[in-house]
C-alpha positions as CSV (number, residue, x, y, z in Angstrom):
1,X,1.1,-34.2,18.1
2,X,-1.1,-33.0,15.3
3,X,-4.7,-32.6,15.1
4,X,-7.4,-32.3,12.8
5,X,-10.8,-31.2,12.6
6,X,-13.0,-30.6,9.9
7,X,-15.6,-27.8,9.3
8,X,-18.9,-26.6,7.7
9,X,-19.1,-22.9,6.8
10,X,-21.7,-23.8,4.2
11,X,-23.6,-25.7,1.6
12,X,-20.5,-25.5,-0.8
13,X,-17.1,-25.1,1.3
14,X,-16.0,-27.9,3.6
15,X,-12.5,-26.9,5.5
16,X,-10.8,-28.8,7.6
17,X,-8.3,-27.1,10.6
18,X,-5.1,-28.8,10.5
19,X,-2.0,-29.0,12.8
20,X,1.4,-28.7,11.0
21,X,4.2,-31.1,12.5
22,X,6.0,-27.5,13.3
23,X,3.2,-26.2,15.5
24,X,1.3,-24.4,13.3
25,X,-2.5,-24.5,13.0
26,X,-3.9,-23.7,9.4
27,X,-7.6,-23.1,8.0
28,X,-7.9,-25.0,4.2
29,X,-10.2,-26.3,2.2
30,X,-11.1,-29.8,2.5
31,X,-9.3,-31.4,-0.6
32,X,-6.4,-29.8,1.0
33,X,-5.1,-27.8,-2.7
34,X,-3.7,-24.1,-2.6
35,X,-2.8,-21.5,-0.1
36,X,-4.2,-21.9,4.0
37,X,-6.7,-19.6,4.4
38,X,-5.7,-19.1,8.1
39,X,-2.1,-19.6,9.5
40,X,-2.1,-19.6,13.6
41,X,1.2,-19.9,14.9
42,X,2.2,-19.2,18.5
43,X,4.8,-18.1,19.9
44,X,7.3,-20.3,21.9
45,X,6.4,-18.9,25.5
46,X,2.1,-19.3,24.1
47,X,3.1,-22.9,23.1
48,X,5.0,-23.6,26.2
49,X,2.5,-22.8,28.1
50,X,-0.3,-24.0,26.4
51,X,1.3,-27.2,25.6
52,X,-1.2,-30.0,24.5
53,X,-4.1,-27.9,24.5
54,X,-2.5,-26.0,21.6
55,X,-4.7,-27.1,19.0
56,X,-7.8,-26.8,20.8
57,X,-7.1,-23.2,21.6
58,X,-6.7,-22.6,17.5
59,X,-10.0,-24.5,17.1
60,X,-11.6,-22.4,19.6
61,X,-10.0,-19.2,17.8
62,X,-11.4,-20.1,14.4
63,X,-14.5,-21.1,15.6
64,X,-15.3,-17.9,17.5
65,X,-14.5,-15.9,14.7
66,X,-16.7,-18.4,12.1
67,X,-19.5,-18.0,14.2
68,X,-19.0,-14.0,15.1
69,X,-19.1,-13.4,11.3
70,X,-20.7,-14.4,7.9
71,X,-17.9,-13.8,6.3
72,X,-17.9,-16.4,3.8
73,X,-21.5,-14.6,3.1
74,X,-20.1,-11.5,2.3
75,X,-22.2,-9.6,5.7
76,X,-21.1,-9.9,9.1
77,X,-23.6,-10.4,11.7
78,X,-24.4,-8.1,14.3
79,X,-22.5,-9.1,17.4
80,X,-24.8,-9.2,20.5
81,X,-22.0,-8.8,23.1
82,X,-19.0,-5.5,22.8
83,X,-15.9,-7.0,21.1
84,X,-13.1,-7.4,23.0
85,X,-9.8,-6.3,22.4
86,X,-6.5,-8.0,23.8
């Protein structure tokens, strides 16, 4: 199963979060040229266990750390809640 889901970071960038047909969830730019700018992959126990929900997890992942940051602005934002560490 692949998914896909596309984002606004800005004015001027549209990406779009893709599922590979191996698994792998990747960050691009829309038109889809050049190097990911995110790779997720999981390992085989992670994707075992999160089965279908596999690509919602990576959406939730990039998401979170979109909206934590401005980092396609150059600053990042002040975080209102400690970071957590796993």
């Amino acid at each position: 199963m692949t998914g896909h889901t596309e984002v606004t970071v800005s004015e001027t960038a549209v990406l779009e979060i893709v599922e590979l047909a191996d698994g792998e969830v990747i960050l691009r730019p829309a038109e889809g040229e050049g190097e990911p700018l995110l790779r997720i992959r999981f390992s085989e126990e992670a994707a075992g266990l999160l089965r279908e929900s596999r690509f919602e997890v990576a959406r939730e992942m990039i998401d979170h750390a979109i909206t934590r940051t401005t980092l396609w602005e150059g600053e990042r934002e002040e975080a209102s809640v400690p970071e957590t560490v796993h």
